[in-house]
C-alpha positions in Angstrom: -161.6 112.9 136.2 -162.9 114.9 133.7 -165.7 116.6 135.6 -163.0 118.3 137.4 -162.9 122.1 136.5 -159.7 122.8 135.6 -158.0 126.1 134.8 -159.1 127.3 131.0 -155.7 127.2 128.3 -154.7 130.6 127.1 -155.3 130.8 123.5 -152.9 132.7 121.2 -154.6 135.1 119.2 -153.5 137.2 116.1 -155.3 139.2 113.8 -153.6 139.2 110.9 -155.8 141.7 109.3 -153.8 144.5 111.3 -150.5 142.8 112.2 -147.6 144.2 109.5 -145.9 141.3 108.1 -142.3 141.6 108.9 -139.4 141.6 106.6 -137.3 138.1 107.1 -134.1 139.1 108.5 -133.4 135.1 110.2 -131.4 132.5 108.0 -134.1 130.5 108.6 -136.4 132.0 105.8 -136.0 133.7 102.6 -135.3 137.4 102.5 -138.1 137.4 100.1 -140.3 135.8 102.5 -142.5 137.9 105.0 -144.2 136.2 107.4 -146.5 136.9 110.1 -146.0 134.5 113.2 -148.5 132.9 114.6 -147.5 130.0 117.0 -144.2 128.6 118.0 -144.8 125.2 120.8 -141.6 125.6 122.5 -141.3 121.9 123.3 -142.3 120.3 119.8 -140.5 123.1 117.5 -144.3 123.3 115.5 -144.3 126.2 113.9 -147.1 128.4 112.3 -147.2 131.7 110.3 -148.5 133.2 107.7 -146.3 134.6 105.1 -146.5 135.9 101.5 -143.8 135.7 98.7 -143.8 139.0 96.2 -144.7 138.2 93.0 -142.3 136.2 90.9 -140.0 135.3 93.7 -139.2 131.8 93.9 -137.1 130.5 97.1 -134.7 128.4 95.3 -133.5 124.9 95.4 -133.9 123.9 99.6 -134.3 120.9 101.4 -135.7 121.5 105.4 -135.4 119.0 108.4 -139.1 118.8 108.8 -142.0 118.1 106.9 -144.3 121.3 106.1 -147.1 122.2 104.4 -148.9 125.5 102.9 -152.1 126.3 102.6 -152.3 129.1 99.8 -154.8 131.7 100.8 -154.2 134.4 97.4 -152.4 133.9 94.5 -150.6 130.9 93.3 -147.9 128.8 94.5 -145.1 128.0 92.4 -142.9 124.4 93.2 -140.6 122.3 91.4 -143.6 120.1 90.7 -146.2 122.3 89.6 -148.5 125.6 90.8 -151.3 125.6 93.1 -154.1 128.3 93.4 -155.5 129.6 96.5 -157.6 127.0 98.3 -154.6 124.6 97.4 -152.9 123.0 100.5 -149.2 121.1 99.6 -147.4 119.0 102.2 -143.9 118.6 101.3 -142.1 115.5 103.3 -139.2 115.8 105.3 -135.7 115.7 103.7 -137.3 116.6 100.4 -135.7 118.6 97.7 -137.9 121.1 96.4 -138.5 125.0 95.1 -141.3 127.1 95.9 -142.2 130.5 94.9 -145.0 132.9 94.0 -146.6 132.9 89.9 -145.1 135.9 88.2 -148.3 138.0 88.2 -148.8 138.6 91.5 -148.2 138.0 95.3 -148.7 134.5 97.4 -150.2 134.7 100.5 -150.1 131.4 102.6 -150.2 129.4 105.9 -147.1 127.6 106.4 -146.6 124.7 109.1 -143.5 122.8 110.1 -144.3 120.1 111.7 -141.0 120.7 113.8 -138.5 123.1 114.6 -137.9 125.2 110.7 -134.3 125.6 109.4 -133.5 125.1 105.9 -130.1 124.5 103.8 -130.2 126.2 100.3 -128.6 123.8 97.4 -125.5 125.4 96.1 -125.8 124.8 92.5 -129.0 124.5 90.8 -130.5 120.8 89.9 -132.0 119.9 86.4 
């Protein structure tokens, strides 16, 4: 019944205004990736942070177990298929091989979800 009252959720808040971002030591991300997390649901592996790449840095040819997408809140996003200014949101699909990086003038800022648990596998050579 949904009259019921029922015990309020407890939200997860961050204020990433005054939260450091925190340099990426997992295998998981980039070490020129520095995120802020934001939400992890332990039972479906969804995953949520905000990160930013330095300018320049590109994280190089990957493919990840999930799909993701980022939302690109400051600078521009760099990928294997084009760039995207802030206000730009990119979904990449699961499986997919694919770059993405920061333009070489300055810093991107984003929102990054995985639609499941993150891990990544990093190409060992280079694709043309």
């Amino acid at each position: 019944d949904w009259t019921t009252p029922r015990p309020p959720v407890e939200l997860t808040v961050v204020d990433t205004t005054s939260t450091p971002y925190v340099r990426a030591g997992s295998p998981v991300l980039s070490p020129g990736m520095e995120p802020i997390p934001l939400a992890v649901d332990a039972q479906t592996g969804v995953e949520v942070f905000q990160a930013k790449y330095a300018a320049g840095f590109t994280n190089p040819w990957h493919t990840h177990p999930c799909a993701h997408g980022i939302y690109v809140l400051d600078g521009t996003l760099t990928t294997h298929q084009g760039t995207y200014p802030a206000g730009s949101f990119v979904w990449f699909p699961e499986g997919g091989t694919m770059f993405h990086g920061a333009g070489p003038d300055a810093d991107c800022t984003f929102l990054f979800v995985a639609n499941k648990r993150l891990d990544i596998h990093f190409l060992e050579h280079a694709l043309s």
